[in-house]
Structures are given as structure tokens and as C-alpha cells.
C-alpha positions as CSV (number, residue, x, y, z in Angstrom):
1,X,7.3,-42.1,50.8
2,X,7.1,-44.4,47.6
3,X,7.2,-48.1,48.0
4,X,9.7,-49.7,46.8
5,X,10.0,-50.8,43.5
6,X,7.9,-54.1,41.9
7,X,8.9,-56.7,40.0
8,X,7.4,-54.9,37.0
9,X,10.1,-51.9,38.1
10,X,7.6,-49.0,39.0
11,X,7.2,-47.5,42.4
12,X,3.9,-47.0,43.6
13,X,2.2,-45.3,46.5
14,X,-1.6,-44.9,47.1
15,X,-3.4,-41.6,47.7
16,X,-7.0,-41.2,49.9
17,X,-9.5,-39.5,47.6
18,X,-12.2,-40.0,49.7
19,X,-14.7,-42.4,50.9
20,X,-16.8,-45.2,49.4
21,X,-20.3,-46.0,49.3
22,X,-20.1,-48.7,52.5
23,X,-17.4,-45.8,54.8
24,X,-14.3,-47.1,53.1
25,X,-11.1,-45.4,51.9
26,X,-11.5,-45.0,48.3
27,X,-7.5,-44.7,47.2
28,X,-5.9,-44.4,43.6
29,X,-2.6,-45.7,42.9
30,X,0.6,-43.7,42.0
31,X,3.4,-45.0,39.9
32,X,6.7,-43.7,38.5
33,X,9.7,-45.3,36.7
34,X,11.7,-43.2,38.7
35,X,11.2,-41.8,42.0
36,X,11.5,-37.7,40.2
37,X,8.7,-39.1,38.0
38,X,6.4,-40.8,40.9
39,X,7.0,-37.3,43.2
40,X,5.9,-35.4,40.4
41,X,2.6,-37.5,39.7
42,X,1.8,-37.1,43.7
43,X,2.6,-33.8,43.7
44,X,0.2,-33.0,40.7
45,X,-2.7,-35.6,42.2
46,X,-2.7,-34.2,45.2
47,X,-2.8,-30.3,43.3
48,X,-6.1,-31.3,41.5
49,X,-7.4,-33.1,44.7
50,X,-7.4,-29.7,45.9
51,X,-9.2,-27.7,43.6
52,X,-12.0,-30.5,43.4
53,X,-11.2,-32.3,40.1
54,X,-12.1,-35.8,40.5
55,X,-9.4,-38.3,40.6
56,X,-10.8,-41.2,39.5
57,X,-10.1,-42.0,35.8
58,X,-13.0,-42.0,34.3
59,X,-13.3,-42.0,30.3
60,X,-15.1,-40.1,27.7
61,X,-17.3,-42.9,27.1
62,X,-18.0,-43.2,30.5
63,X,-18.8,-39.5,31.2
64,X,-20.8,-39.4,28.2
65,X,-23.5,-41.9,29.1
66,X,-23.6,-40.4,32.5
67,X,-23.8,-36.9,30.7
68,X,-26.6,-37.9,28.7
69,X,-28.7,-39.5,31.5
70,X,-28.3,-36.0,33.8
71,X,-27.2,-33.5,32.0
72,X,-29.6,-33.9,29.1
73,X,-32.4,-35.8,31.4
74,X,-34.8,-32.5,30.6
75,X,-33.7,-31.9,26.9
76,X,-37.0,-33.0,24.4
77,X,-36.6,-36.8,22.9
78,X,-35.6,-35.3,20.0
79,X,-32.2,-33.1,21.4
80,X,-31.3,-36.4,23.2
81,X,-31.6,-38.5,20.1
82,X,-29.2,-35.8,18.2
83,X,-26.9,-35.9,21.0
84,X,-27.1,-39.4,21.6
85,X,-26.5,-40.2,17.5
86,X,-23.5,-37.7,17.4
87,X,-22.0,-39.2,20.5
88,X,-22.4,-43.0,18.9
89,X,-21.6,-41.9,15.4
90,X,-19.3,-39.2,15.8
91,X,-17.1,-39.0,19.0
92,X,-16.8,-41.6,20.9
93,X,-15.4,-44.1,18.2
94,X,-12.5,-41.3,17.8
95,X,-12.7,-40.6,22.0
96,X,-14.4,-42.8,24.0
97,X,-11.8,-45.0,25.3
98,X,-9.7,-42.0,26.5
99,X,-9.4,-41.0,30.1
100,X,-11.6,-37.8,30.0
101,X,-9.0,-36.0,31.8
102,X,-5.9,-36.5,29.1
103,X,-8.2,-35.0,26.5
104,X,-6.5,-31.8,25.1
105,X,-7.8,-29.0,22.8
106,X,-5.6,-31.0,19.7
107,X,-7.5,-34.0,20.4
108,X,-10.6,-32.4,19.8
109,X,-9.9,-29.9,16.8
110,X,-8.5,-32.7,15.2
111,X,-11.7,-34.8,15.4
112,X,-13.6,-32.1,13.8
113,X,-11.0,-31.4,11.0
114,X,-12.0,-35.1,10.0
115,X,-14.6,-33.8,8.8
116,X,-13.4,-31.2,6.3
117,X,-15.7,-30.5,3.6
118,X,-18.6,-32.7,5.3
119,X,-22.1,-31.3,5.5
120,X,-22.2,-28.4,7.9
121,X,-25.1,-28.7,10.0
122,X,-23.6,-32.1,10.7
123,X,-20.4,-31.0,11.9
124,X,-21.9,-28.0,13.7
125,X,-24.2,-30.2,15.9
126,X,-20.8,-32.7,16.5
127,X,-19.2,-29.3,18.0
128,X,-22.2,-28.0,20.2
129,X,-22.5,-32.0,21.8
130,X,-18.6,-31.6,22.4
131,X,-18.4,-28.6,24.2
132,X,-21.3,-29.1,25.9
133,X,-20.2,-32.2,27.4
134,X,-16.6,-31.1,28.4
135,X,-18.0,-28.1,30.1
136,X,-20.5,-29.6,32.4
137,X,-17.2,-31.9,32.3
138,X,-15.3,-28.9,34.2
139,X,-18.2,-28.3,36.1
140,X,-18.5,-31.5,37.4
141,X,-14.7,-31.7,38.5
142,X,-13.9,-34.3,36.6
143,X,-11.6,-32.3,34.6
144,X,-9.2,-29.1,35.9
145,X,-9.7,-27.1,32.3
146,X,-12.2,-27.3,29.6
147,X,-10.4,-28.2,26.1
148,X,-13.5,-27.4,24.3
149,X,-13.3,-23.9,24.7
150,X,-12.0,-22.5,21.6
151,X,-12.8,-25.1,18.7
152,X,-13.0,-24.0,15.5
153,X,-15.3,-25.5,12.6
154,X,-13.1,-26.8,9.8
155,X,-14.0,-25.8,5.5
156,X,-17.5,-27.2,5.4
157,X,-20.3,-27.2,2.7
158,X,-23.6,-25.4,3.6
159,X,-26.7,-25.9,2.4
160,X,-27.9,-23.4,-0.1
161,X,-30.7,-21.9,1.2
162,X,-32.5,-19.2,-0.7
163,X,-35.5,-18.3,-1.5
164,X,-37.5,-20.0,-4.9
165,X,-36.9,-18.1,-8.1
166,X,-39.9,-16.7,-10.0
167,X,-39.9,-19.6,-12.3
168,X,-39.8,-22.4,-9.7
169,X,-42.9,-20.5,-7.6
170,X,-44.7,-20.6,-11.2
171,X,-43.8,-24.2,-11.5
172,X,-44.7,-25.2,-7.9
173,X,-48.1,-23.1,-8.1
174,X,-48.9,-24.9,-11.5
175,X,-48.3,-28.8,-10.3
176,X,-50.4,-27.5,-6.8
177,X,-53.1,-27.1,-9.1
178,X,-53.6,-31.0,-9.6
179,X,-51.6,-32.3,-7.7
180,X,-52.9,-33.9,-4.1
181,X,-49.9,-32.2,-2.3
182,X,-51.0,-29.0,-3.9
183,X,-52.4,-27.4,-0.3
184,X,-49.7,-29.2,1.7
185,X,-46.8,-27.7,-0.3
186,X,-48.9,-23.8,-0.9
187,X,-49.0,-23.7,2.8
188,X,-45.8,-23.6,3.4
189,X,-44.9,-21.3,0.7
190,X,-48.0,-18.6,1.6
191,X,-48.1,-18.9,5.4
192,X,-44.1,-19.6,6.1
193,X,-45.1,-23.0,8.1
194,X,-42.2,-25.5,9.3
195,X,-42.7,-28.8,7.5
196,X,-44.1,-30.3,11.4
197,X,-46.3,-27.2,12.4
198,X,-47.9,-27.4,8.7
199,X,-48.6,-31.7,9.1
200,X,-50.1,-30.4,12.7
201,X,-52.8,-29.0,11.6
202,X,-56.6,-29.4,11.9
203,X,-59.6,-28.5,10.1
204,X,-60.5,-26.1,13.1
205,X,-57.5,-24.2,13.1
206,X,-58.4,-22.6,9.3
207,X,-60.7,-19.9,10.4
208,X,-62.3,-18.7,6.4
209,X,-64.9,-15.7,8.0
210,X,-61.3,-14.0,9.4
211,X,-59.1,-15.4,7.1
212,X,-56.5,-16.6,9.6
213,X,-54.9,-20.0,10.4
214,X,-54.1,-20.5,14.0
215,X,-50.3,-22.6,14.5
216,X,-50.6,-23.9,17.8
217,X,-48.6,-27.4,17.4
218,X,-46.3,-29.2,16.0
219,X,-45.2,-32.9,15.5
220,X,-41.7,-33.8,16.5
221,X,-40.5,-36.2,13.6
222,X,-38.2,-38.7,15.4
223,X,-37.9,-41.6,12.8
224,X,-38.7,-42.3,9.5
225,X,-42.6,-43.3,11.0
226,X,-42.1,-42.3,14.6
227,X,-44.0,-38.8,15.9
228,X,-45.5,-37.6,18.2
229,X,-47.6,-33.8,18.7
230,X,-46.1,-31.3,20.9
231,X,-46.0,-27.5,21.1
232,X,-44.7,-25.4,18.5
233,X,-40.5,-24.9,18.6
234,X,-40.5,-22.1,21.1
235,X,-43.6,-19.7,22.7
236,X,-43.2,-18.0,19.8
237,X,-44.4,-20.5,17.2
238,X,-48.0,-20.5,19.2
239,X,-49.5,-17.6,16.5
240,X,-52.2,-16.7,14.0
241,X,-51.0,-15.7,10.7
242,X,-53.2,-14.5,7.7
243,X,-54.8,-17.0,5.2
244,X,-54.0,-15.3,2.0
245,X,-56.5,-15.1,-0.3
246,X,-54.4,-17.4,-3.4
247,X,-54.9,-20.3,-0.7
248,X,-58.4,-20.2,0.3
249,X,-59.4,-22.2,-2.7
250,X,-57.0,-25.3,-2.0
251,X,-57.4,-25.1,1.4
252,X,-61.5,-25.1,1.3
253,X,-60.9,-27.8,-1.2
254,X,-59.2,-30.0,1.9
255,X,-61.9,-28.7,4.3
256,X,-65.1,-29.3,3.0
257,X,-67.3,-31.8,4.6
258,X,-65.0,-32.7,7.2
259,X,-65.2,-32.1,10.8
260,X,-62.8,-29.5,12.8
261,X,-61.1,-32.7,14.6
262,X,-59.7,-34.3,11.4
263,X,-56.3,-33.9,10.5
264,X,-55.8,-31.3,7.3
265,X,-53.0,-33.1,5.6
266,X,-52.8,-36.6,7.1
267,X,-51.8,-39.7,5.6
268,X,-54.1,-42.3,3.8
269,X,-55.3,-43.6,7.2
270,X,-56.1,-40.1,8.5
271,X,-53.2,-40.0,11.0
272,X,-50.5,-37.5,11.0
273,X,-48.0,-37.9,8.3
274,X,-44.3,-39.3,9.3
275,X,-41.1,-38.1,8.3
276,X,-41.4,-40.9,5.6
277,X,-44.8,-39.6,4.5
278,X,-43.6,-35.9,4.2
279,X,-40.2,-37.5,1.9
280,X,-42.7,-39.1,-0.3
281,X,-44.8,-36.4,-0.7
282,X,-42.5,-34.0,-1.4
283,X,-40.1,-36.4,-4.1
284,X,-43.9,-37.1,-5.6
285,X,-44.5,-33.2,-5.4
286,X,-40.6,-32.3,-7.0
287,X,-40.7,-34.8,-10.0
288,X,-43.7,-33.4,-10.8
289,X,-41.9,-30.2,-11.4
290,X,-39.7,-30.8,-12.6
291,X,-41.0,-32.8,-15.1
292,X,-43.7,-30.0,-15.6
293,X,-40.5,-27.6,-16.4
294,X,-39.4,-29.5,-19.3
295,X,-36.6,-31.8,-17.7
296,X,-35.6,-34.9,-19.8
297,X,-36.3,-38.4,-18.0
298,X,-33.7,-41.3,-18.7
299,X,-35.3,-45.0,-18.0
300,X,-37.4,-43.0,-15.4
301,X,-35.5,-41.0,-13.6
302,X,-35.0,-37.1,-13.6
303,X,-32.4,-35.2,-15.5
304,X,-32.2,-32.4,-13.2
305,X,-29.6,-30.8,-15.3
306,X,-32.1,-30.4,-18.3
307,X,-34.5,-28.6,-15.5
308,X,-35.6,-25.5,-14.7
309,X,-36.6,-26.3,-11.2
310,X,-33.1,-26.5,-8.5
311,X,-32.6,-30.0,-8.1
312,X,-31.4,-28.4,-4.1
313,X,-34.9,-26.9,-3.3
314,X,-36.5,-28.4,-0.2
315,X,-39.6,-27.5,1.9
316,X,-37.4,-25.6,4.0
317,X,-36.9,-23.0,0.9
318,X,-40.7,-22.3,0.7
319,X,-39.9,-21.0,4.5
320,X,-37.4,-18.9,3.4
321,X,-39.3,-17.7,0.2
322,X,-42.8,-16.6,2.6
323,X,-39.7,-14.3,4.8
324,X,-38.5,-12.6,1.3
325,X,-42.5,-12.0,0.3
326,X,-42.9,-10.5,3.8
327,X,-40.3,-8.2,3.4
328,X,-41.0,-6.9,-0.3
329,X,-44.6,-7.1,0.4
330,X,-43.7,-4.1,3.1
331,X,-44.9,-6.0,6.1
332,X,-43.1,-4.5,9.2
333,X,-40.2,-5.8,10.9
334,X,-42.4,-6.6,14.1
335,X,-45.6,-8.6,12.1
336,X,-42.8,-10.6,9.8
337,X,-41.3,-11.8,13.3
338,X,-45.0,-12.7,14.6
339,X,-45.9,-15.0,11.4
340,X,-42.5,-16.3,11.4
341,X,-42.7,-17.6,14.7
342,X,-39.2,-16.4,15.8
343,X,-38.9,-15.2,18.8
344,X,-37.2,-11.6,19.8
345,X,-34.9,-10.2,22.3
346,X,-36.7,-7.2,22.6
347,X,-38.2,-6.8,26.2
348,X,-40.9,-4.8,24.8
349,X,-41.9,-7.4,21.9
350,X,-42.7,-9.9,24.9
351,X,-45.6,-7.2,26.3
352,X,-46.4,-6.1,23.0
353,X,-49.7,-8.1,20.5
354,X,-50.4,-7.6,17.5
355,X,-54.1,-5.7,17.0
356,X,-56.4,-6.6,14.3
357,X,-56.0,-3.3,12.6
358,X,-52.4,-4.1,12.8
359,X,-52.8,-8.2,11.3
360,X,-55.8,-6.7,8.3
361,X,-53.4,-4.4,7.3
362,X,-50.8,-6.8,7.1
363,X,-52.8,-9.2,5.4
364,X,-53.9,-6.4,3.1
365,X,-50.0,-5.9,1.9
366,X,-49.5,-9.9,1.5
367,X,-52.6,-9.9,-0.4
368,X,-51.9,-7.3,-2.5
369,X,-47.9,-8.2,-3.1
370,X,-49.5,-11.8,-4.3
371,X,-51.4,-10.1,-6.6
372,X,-49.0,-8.4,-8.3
373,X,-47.3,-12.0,-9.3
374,X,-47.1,-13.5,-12.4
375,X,-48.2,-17.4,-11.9
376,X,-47.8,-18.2,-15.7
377,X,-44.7,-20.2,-16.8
């Protein structure tokens, strides 16, 4: 039975939930206006109690930070510093100070409807650290249903990716030519590197007798000059793909009389280049073409919409460009996978390597598809 009723006009009752650290009864408190309304509570505390959700009021905040310290205790420095920012930048100054357990699914849509027409990798991220959290949530008993099931992503803007156009690979293969970039940026466009396997490599790893470049790390750009090396993104990314004969002379150019040790692309002091270093390189790199392209320069500064080079295009388009050449060149489905790094969900791609027969003959196509280009402007 409910106590009766305190000065401030509420009855309250307490209810055992268990026991604390030093063997004492850890209780929670009841209260109603009425004694219909303080039933009902009991009623429903003692219903969850039950089925194992934890009663004791934690908040999203709360949960969070312990989330992130247990849940996310294996994830790589770099998942826990994206979860971390969009749990600090994102949720939990909309969130945090709500008891976990009164979120509801409105609460949540309507978070990420703030950010209508936002960037969508941004938003897409802020989704993926929500549900992730309220499910392990749900699994942790903390609350009886998981309103993150069914969120939606509201009207966002994607980033263009495509691959270059004719014009900006002539303009790009131009500037490489005197540029001291030039290798850097060809890399990426004729061997389909990420921007952090391509900054990972050594001299050793260019093999010229075979023609093949061996990908076998990557550096994990944290902060604008924080790094470190690690593997490749997945088992996948540790590959040899072919060394197309329209590199070899940049890339001998960046080899000769240097041992295998050395860094190929590193920065002035010969360590690996930083998120800040690959910016500046690639703004250095850009203006170049677009200048190079004919665009008109006001007190300095590009007018991208006099150029002929996208004003969008990032290092991450030279990616998708060396995919498209793969494809026309007539490489098969399995060898474009293998120099891509991707990984498959084929059971038999996991037993089955690529021969040498198999990796000359697709270097023959990609040689011969590059051959067929026109790099004039």
C-alpha cells in the first residue's frame, strides 16, 4: 500500500530492485498524484522488473559514455572518434539529458529531420551511432523496446561521385607532368588506391621487373596531423595490383636512388603525410588544373565557374574513375574486385587467387585500354 500523502501532495511507495554493491536493498521510489495514478506506475515498474529492464533511470548521456567505453571498447581509434564526435556534436545536445527509457521513435526521427538537406554521409553516420546505441540499449535491459528500429533518413544532399570526364583526366595527366604531386595523384587514378593506402607506401612495395605494386597498409588519418600505420580497411585491401605502364615513368622518377625503407610520397621531413599534408597537396594539385584549363583568377583566387575542371572532384573520384577503366578496359568482374580491394560474399572468392596468367592478362587489357586514350587537351 501507498504511503500517505506528503506535504508536496504525492503518494509514494518504494520498490526492491535489487541489491547494492555493499548487500544492501537498492529501492526506487514510486509516486502518483492520485492513488489510480501511483497503482498504475507500480503496476507497470514491477511489469518491466519482470522482463529484465533496468529500473534505475539512467539517461542518454549516461548510457552513452558507458556505451562507448564497452560496447565500442574493440572498435579502431578511428570508429570511436566518429562515434564519439556524433554523440558530442549531434545527439546528445538534442538527448542527453533524457531518461533513456522515455525516448520514443518521434524523439528520434525528429532529431534526424533537423538535419534536412544536411550532408548525407553526415546524417547517415548520426543514424548508424543511434541505433546502435539503443539496441545494445535493449540488450542491456535498460530499455523494454528499441525506438531506433525503423528511422528513416530525411531529404539529404549526396556527394556527387562519378567518375573524371575525358577532359579533367587530360588536365590532371598534363599538371602530373610537372607537378611534384604528379605520382601521388596518377596513383590513385591508375592503380584505384584510397588516399591512406596510396601515402602508405614504400619504395619496396613498387616491384618494376613484374610490374606490380604490392598494397599491404594503410595510415588511419585521425586529425588534421595525427596518423598512424595500420592494415589495409578490410583483408581484402592486402593485394598486388598491376603497375600500368603510363606510371612507370613518374613512379621510377620517385624511386631512384632511394632505398626500399623510405616512404614513396612523404612529407618534406620524409614522414608520412597527414590529413593536412594530403589537403595541401591536393588544393596545390586542383588549382593547378584548373588554372591549366583556362579558368579566370580574381585577386588570386579560382573562378571555378569559368573552368573546365569540376570544382566537386576529389581524390576519392580518381577511385571511382580506375573502377569505370576496369570495367571498359574488359577486366573481369572477379580481377576488378581483387585490385579494388573490396571484399566479396562469395564463399568461393575467399578460396579462390588470382594466377599470374590470370593478373598479365589483366594488366595486358588495362595497358592496352590506356593506350587507346587521348591525353591531349
Amino acid at each position: 500500500m501507498p504511503q500517505k500523502k506528503n506535504k508536496d501532495g504525492y503518494l509514494r511507495s518504494t520498490f526492491v530492485i535489487g541489491k547494492k554493491p555493499d548487500g544492501k536493498p537498492e529501492r526506487i521510489t514510486i509516486r502518483g498524484k492520485t492513488k489510480k495514478e501511483h497503482d498504475e506506475k507500480l503496476a507497470e515498474a514491477k511489469r518491466l522488473y519482470s522482463k529484465g529492464v533496468s529500473l534505475n533511470g539512467d539517461t542518454v548521456e549516461e548510457w552513452a559514455e558507458r556505451w562507448l567505453n564497452i560496447y565500442k571498447a574493440n572498435a579502431s581509434s578511428g570508429q570511436r572518434a566518429m562515434y564519439a564526435s556524433k554523440l558530442k556534436n549531434n545527439i546528445l545536445p538534442v538527448i542527453g539529458n533524457m531518461p533513456i527509457k522515455n525516448v520514443r521513435p518521434s524523439h528520434l526521427q525528429s532529431l534526424l529531420n533537423s538535419y534536412s538537406g544536411g550532408k548525407f554521409g553526415t546524417v547517415q553516420k548520426t543514424r548508424l551511432t543511434v541505433k546502435q546505441m539503443f539496441s545494445d540499449a535493449e540488450l542491456e535491459g535498460l530499455i523494454e523496446r528499441n525506438p531506433a528500429i525503423r528511422l528513416e533518413l530525411p531529404v539529404l544532399i549526396t556527394s556527387p561521385r562519378r567518375p573524371i570526364t575525358e577532359i579533367e583526366r587530360n588536365i590532371i595527366f598534363r599538371v602530373a607532368q610537372a607537378h611534384k604531386c604528379g605520382a601521388y595523384v596518377l596513383t590513385m587514378l591508375f592503380c584505384g588506391l584510397r588516399r591512406g593506402e596510396c601515402i602508405a607506401l614504400r619504395v619496396g612495395d613498387i616491384d618494376f621487373s613484374s610490374m606490380r605494386i604490392s598494397v599491404n597498409k594503410s595510415i588511419s588519418l585521425l586529425g588534421k596531423n595525427i596518423g598512424y600505420e595500420k592494415g589495409p580497411k578490410s583483408e581484402a585491401g592486402i593485394r598486388v595490383v598491376p603497375l600500368p605502364d603510363i606510371l612507370k615513368p613518374f613512379l621510377l622518377d620517385s624511386c631512384i636512388g632511394r632505398s626500399d625503407e623510405e616512404i614513396l610520397f612523404p612529407k618534406i621531413d620524409g614522414k608520412h603525410a597527414t590529413k593536412q599534408a594530403c589537403r595541401w597537396w591536393w588544393q596545390s594539385f586542383v588549382r593547378q588544373c584548373h588554372i591549366v584549363s583556362g579558368a579566370k583568377l580574381y585577386r588570386n583566387a579560382v573562378q571555378y565557374e569559368t573552368s573546365l575542371f569540376g570544382s566537386e572532384v576529389t581524390p576519392h573520384f580518381l577511385r571511382h574513375t580506375y573502377a569505370t577503366d576496369l570495367y571498359s578496359a574488359g577486366v573481369d568482374e572477379t580481377a576488378q574486385r581483387i585490385f579494388l580491394g573490396h571484399a566479396s560474399n562469395d564463399v568461393t572468392d575467399v578460396y579462390r587467387k588470382m594466377s599470374d596468367s590470370a593478373f598479365d592478362r589483366a594488366k595486358k587489357l588495362i595497358n592496352e585500354f590506356y593506350a587507346t586514350i587521348d591525353f591531349t587537351i
